[in-house]
C-alpha positions in Angstrom: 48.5 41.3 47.5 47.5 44.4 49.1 50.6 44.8 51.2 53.5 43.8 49.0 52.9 44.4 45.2 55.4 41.7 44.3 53.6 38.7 45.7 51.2 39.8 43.0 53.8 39.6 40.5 55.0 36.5 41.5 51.5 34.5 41.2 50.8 31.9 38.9 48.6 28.7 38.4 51.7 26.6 39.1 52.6 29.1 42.1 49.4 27.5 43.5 49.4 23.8 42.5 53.3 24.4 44.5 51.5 25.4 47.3 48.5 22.9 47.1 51.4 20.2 46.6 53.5 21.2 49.7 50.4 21.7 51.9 49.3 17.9 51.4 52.7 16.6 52.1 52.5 19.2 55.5 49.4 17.7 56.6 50.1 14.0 55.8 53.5 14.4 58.2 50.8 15.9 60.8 48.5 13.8 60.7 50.2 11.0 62.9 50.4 13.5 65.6 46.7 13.6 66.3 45.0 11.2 68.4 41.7 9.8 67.9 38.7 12.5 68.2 41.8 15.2 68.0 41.1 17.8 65.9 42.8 19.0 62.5 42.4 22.9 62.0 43.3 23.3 58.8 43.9 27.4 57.6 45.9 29.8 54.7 46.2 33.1 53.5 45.1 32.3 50.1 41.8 31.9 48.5 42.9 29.8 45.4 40.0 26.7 45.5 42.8 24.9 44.5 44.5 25.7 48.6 41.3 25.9 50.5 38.1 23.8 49.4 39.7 21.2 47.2 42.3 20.3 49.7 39.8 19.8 52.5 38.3 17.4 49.7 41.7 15.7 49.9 42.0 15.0 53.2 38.6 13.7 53.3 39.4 11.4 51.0 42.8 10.0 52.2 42.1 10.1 55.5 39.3 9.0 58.4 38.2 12.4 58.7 35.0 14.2 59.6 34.2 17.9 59.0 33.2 20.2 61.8 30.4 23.2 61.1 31.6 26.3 62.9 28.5 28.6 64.4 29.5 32.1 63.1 27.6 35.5 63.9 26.5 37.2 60.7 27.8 40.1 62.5 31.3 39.2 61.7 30.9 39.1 57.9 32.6 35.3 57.7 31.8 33.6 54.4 31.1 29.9 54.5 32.0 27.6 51.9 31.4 23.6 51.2 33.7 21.9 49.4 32.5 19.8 45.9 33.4 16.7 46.4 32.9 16.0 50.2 30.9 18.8 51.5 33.4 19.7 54.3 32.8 23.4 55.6 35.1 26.0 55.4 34.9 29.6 56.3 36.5 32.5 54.1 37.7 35.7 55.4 37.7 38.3 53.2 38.9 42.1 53.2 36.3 43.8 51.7 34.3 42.4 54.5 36.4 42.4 57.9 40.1 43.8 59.2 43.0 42.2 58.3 44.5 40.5 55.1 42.3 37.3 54.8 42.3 33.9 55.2 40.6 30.1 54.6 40.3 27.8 57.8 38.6 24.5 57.9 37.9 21.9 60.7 37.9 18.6 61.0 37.6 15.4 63.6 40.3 12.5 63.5 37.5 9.0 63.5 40.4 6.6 63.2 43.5 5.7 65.0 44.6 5.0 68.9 43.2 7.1 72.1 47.1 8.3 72.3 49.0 10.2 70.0 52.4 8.8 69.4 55.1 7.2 71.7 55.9 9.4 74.7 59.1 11.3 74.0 61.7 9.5 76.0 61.4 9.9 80.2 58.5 11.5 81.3 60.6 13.1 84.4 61.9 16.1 84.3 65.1 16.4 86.4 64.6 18.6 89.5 67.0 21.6 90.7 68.6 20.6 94.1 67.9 22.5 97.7 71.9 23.6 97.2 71.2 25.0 93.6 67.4 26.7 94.7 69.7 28.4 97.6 71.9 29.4 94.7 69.7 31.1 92.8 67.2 32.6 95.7 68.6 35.5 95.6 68.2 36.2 92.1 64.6 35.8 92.0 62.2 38.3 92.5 60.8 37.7 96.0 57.0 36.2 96.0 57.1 34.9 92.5 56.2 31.3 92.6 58.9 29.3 90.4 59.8 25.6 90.1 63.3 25.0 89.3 64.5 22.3 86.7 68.1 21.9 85.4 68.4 20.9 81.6 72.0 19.2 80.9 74.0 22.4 82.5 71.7 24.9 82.4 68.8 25.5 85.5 65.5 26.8 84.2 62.6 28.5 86.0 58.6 27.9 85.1 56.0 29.1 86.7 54.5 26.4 89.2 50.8 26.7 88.5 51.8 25.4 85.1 53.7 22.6 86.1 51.4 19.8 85.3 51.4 21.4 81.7 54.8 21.0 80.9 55.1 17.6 82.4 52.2 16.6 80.1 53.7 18.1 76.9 57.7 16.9 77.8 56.0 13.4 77.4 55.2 13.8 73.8 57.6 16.2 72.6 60.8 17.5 72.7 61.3 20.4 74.6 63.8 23.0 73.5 63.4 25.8 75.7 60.4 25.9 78.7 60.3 28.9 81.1 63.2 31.5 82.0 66.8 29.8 82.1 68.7 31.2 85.2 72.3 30.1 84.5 74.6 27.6 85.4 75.7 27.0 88.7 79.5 26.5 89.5 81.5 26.0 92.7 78.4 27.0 94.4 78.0 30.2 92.4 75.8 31.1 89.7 76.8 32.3 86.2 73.2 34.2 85.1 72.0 33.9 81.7 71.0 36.6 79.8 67.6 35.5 79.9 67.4 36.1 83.5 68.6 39.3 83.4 65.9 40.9 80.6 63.1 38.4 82.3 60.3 40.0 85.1 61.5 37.7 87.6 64.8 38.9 88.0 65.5 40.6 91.5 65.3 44.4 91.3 67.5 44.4 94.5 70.7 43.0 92.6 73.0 45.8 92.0 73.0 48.0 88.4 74.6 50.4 86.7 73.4 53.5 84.0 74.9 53.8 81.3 74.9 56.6 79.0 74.2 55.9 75.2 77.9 56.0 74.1 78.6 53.2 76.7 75.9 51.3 76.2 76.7 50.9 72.3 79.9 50.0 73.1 78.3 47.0 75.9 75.7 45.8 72.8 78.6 45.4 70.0 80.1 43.3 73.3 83.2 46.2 73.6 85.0 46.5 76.7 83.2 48.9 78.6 84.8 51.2 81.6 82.2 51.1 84.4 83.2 52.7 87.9 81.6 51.0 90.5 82.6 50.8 94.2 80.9 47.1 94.6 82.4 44.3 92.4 81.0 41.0 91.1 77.7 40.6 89.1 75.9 43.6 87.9 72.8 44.2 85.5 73.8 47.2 83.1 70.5 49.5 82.1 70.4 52.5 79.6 67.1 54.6 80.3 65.8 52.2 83.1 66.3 49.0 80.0 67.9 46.0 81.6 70.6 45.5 78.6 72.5 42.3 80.4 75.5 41.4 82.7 78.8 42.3 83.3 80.6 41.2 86.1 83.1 43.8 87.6 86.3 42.3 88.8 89.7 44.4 90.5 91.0 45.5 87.3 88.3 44.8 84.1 84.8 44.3 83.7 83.5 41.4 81.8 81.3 41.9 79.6 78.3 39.0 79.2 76.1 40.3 76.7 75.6 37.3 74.2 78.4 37.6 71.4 75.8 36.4 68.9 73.2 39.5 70.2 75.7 41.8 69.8 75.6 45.0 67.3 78.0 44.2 64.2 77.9 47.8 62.4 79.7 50.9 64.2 78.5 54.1 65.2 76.4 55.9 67.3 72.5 55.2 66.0 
């Protein structure tokens, strides 16, 4: 309300009974997902009753739930609440008494259901990158950063190996759209870099780059063909004031440009 004077024209009571509607249907699709002892935080940005203590009151009443007290410092001005009907705790933030905007959270323990969450998401292994493709890419790669490399359908991916336990845990319950730095694609023994790679802090600060000047590298982000003289050809990150922009890979007679057509600048001109 404070920020944006046309959330407080659009309130109303059936604004919030919307909101109080939607919330339960969000938390009864969630609720599966916890396993037994797993705990349900439960927090908005509004301080209708009708949000806050009265849907805590809900899920305490459709659900094997118990509430969880939070120790809070007076010191940090946090308002605690109990709901009517079930006495579940919940603890207001308001602006008058601490920074930021405000908001309701609430706590609670799952009693009822199996040790596990659900099913395991389909294999549990994730598909390794070969000693050919790791040779591939070793150049790429900042020296002294320690990587594990993983190929997902065409694409190799790099994570960070002292969090590799982590993501073999999570791959077994979910399904992973994106995990750690994607490299590229290897092909005929050569690697096609992704754009991640090149604007990531592993990339290899030895690989070859070019400065451009701000006319140029407008005309590389709208993904326009760019004149680049170079006396080395192949790959090459492009940079405007030390800023990795992407790839372009300088051939006898053109230079490709690689910066993702659905990045790219739409509008023309020179700001």
């Amino acid at each position: 309300f404070r920020r944006d004077p046309e959330a407080v024209r659009e309130w109303s009571e059936d604004a919030v009974r919307t909101c109080s509607l939607r919330q339960q249907r969000i938390l009864a699709d969630a609720y599966g997902c916890l396993k037994k002892d797993g705990i349900l935080i439960y927090s908005t940005c509004s301080y209708s009753p009708e949000e806050d203590e009265e849907i805590s009151d809900w899920l305490m009443s459709n659900y094997q739930l118990e509430s969880i007290q939070i120790t809070t410092r007076a010191e940090w001005n946090i308002v605690e609440t109990v709901s009517g009907k079930h006495g579940a705790f919940g603890y207001r933030f308001f602006p008058d008494k601490l920074k930021g905007e405000g908001l309701y959270v609430a706590c609670f323990r799952k009693k009822d259901g199996d040790d596990e969450s659900r099913a395991p998401y389909g294999k549990s292994k994730l598909e390794k990158a070969t000693s050919a493709e790791k040779a591939i890419v070793a150049n790429w790669i900042e020296p002294g950063v320690s990587l594990n490399y993983y190929r997902h359908q065409e694409d190799l991916f790099a994570f960070p190996s002292s969090l590799d336990d982590s993501l073999v845990t999570i791959r077994s319950s979910l399904n992973i759209r994106m995990a750690g730095i994607t490299i590229g694609k290897t092909v005929r023994d050569e690697l096609i870099p992704d754009h991640h790679l090149a604007v990531s802090g592993i990339v290899n600060p030895e690989l070859p780059s070019i400065s451009l000047k701000k006319e140029d590298a407008l005309q590389y982000l709208r993904k326009e063909e760019v004149t680049i003289t170079a006396t080395h050809k192949g790959w090459s990150l492009v940079k405007y004031n030390s800023l990795t922009l992407g790839w372009v890979k300088i051939l006898q007679n053109r230079v490709n440009n690689y910066y993702p057509k659905e990045w790219r600048i739409l509008k023309s001109g020179n700001s």
